[in-house]
C-alpha positions, -999 to 999 in steps of 0.1 A, spaced: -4 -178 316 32 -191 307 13 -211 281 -7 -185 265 25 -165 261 45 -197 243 16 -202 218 15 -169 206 50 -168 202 48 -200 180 21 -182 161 41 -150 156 71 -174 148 46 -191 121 37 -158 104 73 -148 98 78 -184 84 52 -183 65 60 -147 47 97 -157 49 83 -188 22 66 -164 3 88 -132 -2 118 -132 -28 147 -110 -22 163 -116 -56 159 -93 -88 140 -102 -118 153 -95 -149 145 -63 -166 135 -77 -202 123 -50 -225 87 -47 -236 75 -52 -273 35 -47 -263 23 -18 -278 -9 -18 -266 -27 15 -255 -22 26 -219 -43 49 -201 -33 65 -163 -60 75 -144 -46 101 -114 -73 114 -86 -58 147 -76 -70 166 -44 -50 194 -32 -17 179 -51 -2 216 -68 34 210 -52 33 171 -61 16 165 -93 44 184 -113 69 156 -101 45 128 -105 39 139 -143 79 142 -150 87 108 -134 60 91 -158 76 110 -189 109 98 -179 103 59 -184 116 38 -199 88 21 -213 59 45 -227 33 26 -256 29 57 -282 -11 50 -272 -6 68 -243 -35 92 -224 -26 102 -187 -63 114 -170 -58 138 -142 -98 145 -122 -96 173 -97 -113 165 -65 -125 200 -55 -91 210 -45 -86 237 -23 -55 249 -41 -40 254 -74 -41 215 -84 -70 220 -114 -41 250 -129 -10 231 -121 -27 200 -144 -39 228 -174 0 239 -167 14 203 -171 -8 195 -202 8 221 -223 43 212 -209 39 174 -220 21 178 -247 37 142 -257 18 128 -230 -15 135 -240 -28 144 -209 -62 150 -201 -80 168 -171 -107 172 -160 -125 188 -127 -146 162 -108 -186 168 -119 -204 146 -94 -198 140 -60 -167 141 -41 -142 119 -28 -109 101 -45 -134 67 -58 -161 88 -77 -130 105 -92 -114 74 -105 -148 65 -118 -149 99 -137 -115 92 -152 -120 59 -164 -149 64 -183 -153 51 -216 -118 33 -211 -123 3 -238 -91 -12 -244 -55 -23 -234 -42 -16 -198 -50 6 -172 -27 19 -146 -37 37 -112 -16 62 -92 -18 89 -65 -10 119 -72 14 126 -49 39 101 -57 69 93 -84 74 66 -102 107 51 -106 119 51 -140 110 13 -145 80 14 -127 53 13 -161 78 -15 -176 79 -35 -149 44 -40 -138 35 -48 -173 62 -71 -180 43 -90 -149 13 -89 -167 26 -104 -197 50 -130 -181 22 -141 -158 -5 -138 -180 -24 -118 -154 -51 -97 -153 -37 -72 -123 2 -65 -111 8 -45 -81 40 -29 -74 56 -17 -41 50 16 -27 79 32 -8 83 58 18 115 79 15 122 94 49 149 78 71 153 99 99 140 105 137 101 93 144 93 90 104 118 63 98 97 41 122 70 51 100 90 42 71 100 7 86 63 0 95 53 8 60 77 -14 45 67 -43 67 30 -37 50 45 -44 18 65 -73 29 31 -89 40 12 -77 6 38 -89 -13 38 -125 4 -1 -130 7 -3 -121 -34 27 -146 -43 4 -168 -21 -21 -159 -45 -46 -149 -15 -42 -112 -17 -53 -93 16 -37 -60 10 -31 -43 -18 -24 -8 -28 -37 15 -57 -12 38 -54 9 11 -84 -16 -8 -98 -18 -19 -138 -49 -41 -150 -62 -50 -180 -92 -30 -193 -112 -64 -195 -112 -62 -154 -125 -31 -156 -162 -40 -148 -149 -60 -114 -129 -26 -105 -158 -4 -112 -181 -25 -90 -146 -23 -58 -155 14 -62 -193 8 -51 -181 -1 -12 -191 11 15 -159 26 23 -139 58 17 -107 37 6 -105 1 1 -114 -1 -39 -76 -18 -42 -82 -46 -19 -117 -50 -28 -103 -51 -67 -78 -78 -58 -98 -103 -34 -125 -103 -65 -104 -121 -88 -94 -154 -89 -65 -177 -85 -39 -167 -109 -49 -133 -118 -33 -113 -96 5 -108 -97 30 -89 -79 62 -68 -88 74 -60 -57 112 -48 -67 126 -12 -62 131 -8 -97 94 -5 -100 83 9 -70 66 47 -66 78 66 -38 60 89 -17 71 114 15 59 97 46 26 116 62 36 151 71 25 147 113 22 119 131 -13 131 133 -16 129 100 0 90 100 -25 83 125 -57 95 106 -42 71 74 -42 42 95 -74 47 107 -88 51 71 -72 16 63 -84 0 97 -119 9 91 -124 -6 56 -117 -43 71 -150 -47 84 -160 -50 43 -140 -78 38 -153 -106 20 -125 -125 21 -122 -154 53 -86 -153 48 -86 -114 51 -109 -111 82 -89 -142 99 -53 -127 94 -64 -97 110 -78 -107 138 -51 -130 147 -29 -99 143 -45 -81 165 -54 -112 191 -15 -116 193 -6 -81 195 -32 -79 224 -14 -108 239 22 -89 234 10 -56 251 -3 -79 281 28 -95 284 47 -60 285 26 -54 312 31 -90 329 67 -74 335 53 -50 361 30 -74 379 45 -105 383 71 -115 411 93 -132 389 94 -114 354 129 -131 344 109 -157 317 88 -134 304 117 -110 297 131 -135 277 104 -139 255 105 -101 244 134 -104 240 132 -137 216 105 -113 199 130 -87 191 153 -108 175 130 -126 159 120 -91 142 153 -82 138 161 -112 120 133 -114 91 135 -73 87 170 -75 84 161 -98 57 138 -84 40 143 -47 42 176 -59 22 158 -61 -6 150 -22 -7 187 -12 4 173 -5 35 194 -9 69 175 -25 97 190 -17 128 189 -34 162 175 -1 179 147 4 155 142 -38 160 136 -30 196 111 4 199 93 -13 171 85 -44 189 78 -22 223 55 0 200 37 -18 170 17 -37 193 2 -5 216 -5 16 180 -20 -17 167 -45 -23 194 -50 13 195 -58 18 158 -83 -13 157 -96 1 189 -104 34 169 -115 22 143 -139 -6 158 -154 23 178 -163 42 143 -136 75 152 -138 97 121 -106 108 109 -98 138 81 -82 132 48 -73 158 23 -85 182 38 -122 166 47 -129 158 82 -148 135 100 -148 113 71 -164 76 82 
């Protein structure tokens, strides 16, 4: 048993190596950007009336916008006053050129972005959710990646803002996902990835419509990114050009996203992909054995110490990383997140492996 526990802790040791390799805390500089090539936003809205108001002034407030600009906002059926709010907006910004339009076929957030980026032809595309803001560099950013790169896709970071009782953990954990997208796409092997600040070039735009065609309610991002090959996909993870979103509202609600994300990984095409995750989840089956060790064995003293290393081990990296994002790792938060994250992740898989629906926007048992 003592050997079991020693090899995953070399493995877990490996993985923060290995991220630690891949992950830059330093700034890029902010050049400015010459390209004036059209730019068209696509925005799937589904009962977004309090958010979409803030999304649309945080877009008009960068500091780079081409003067071929269209901003496409599709109404998903919403259940509130999101399809008025948009009308509202449009007349507001009339700069913006902004467009909407009330989904005609179907349901759900991917036949939505289909609707909206019809007869797109040219120059760049850039994804958001609705209920997010951009930071004011966000548009500027993600294309000077493009350009730099030569890319065909940039991701950004996507933050969560809240920093106080149960949600900060949420917040932490979320960060942590970006930490790992952010390394496995400098690796050039993406395995997450996340729509929510995406820009591509319109000559992608065939691979991203056929993302849309899984089998899965979410997923179209990954799917977009593990299609394209080495060298044409690019990150910007830096605050400057993150969007920033509340954290989910219960933990109810936290629960159903994960859920969503869990289930898509059964698509994956990627070896990579399907291998990461299941020695996630392998080792995190291994930690929440080991917790229980303590209670069952005579002598627990070794196996204490090995928790313990885990913590710090944590501690160390997050407090590392999380610098990057002005966020303060603390040693507390170090230590229920390392009791925790393994139980929620074994749970989650658990969940989702079994095929538990979960509700989204408002639609339930969604699978």
């Amino acid at each position: 048993m003592i050997w079991g526990f020693l090899i995953a802790m070399a493995l877990w040791m490996a993985i923060f190596l290995f991220i630690n390799l891949n992950v830059s805390i330093e700034a890029s500089e902010i050049e400015p950007n010459n390209d004036n090539q059209c730019l068209t936003i696509v925005i799937a809205a589904r009962n977004e009336e309090g958010n979409l108001g803030s999304l649309v002034k945080s877009i008009a407030n960068q500091t780079w916008l081409p003067t071929q600009l269209e901003i496409r906002i599709v109404d998903d059926h919403s259940e509130d006053g999101t399809y008025e709010e948009a009308l509202a907006l449009k007349r507001s910004y009339e700069h913006l050129n902004i467009c909407v339009d009330m989904l005609k076929e179907g349901g759900g957030k991917k036949m939505a972005l289909k609707q909206g980026l019809l007869n797109v032809s040219d120059g760049l595309i850039y994804l958001t959710d609705a209920d997010v803001c951009l930071n004011p560099n966000a548009l500027l950013g993600l294309s000077n990646a493009l350009n730099k790169n030569n890319a065909m896709v940039a991701f950004g970071v996507v933050l969560m803002t809240e920093q106080k009782g149960w949600k900060r953990l949420m917040t932490l954990e979320n960060l942590n996902n970006q930490i790992i997208t952010e390394a496995f796409i400098s690796f050039q092997r993406p395995i997450m990835a996340n729509g929510a600040n995406m820009m591509f070039r319109s000559k992608t735009l065939g691979l991203y419509i056929q993302s849309l065609n899984s089998g899965t309610v979410s997923g179209d991002d990954v799917f977009f990114a593990q299609s394209l090959t080495q060298g044409q996909v690019v990150e910007a993870f830096d605050q400057r050009y993150a969007v920033i979103t509340e954290s989910p509202k219960s933990f109810r609600a936290f629960i159903n996203q994960r859920i969503r994300w869990a289930a898509k990984s059964t698509n994956y095409e990627s070896t990579l992909s399907k291998f990461f995750g299941a020695l996630i989840l392998g080792l995190n089956l291994v930690f929440v054995f080991m917790m229980l060790a303590l209670f069952l064995v005579q002598n627990p003293g070794w196996i204490l110490m090995l928790l313990v290393f885990k913590v710090l081990l944590e501690y160390s990296f997050h407090s590392y990383w999380f610098r990057k994002y002005q966020i303060e790792h603390k040693l507390f938060d170090a230590l229920i997140l390392s009791l925790v994250y393994p139980v929620y992740t074994t749970v989650i898989a658990a969940l989702a492996i079994l095929g538990v629906g979960f509700s989204w926007k408002g639609r339930s048992n969604i699978r």
